[in-house]
C-alpha positions, 0 to 999 in steps of 0.5 A, spaced: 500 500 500 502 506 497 501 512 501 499 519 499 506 523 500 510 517 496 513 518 490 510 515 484 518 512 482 518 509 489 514 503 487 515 497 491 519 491 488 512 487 489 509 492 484 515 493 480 514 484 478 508 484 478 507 487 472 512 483 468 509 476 470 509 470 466 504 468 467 497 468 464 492 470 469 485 466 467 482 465 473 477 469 471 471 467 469 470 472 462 477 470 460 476 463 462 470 463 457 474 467 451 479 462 451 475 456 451 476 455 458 477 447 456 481 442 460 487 444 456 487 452 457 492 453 461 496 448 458 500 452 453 501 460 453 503 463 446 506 470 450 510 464 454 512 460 449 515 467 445 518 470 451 522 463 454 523 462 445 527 469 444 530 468 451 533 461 448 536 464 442 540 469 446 542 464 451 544 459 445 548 466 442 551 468 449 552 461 451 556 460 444 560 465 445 565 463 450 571 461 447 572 455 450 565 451 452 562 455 445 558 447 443 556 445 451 555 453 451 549 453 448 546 449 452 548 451 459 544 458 456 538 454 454 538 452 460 540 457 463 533 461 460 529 455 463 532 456 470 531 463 470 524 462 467 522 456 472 523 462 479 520 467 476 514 464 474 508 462 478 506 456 474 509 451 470 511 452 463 515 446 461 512 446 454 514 452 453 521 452 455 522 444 452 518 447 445 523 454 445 529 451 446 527 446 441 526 450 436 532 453 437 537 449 438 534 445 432 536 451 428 542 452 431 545 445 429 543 446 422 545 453 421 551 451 424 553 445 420 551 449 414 556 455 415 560 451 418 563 446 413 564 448 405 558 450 402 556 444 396 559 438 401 554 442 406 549 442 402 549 434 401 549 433 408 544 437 410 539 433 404 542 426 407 541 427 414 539 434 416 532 431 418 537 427 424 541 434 425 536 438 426 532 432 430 539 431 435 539 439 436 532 440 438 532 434 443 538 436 446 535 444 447 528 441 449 531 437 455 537 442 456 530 447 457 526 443 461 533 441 466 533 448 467 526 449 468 525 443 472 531 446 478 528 452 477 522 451 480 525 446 485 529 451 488 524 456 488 519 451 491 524 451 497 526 458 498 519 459 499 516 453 503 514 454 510 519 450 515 
């Protein structure tokens, strides 16, 4: 509760995060029957999965550019994201995450692998087993995500539990 004689810029933390919450509010009962309000409603939540997917990128980017972890980089980012998003969140978003670090890390070997090699040799490759790059990438950031998302919770789960 503010009072009269405060400043506007002296907002608490509590109202500050509150408006950059994660989470979709849909215990209403308009926003529930505008949605559908079906039993998988709060399943998936498009503004998460945006957030946690730009989120994945720049991780997989920052992670892949430390020198010498630049390839497990990736991955420790995408994770990373995942963790970030597991304490800030108050719901579970583990499609989410697992979808977007999917996505891009899928992406990132396949774009790596085509950059990465002579142009007409990797253009062959890509049509003999880009199918399988791009599926051992999007596993690999899925689970990545979904490890980090997972700890995230846990930890965030025993800082504010009762003793």
């Amino acid at each position: 509760m503010q009072r009269s004689d405060q400043k506007e810029s002296e907002r608490s933390v509590d109202d500050i995060l509150s408006g950059l919450s994660l989470d979709d509010d849909e215990s209403t009962p308009q926003k529930q029957s505008k949605r559908g309000g079906g039993r998988l409603s709060g399943l998936f939540s498009l503004r998460t999965f945006l957030v946690a997917l730009v989120l994945s990128i720049g991780g997989l980017l920052i992670g892949g550019a430390i020198p010498i972890v630049g390839f497990v980089g990736r991955f420790v980012g995408i994770a990373a994201v995942g963790f970030l998003l597991g304490i800030a969140g108050s719901k579970r978003h583990y499609v989410e995450v697992a979808l977007a670090g999917s996505i891009a890390a899928g992406l990132a070997f396949v774009l790596s692998t085509l950059f990465s090699v002579f142009a007409p040799f990797a253009v062959q490759l890509l049509a003999d087993y880009g199918l399988a790059i791009a599926g051992v990438g999007a596993l690999s950031g899925g689970l990545a995500g979904i490890v980090g998302h997972y700890f995230g919770r846990d930890l965030k789960d025993g800082l504010t539990r009762e003793l």
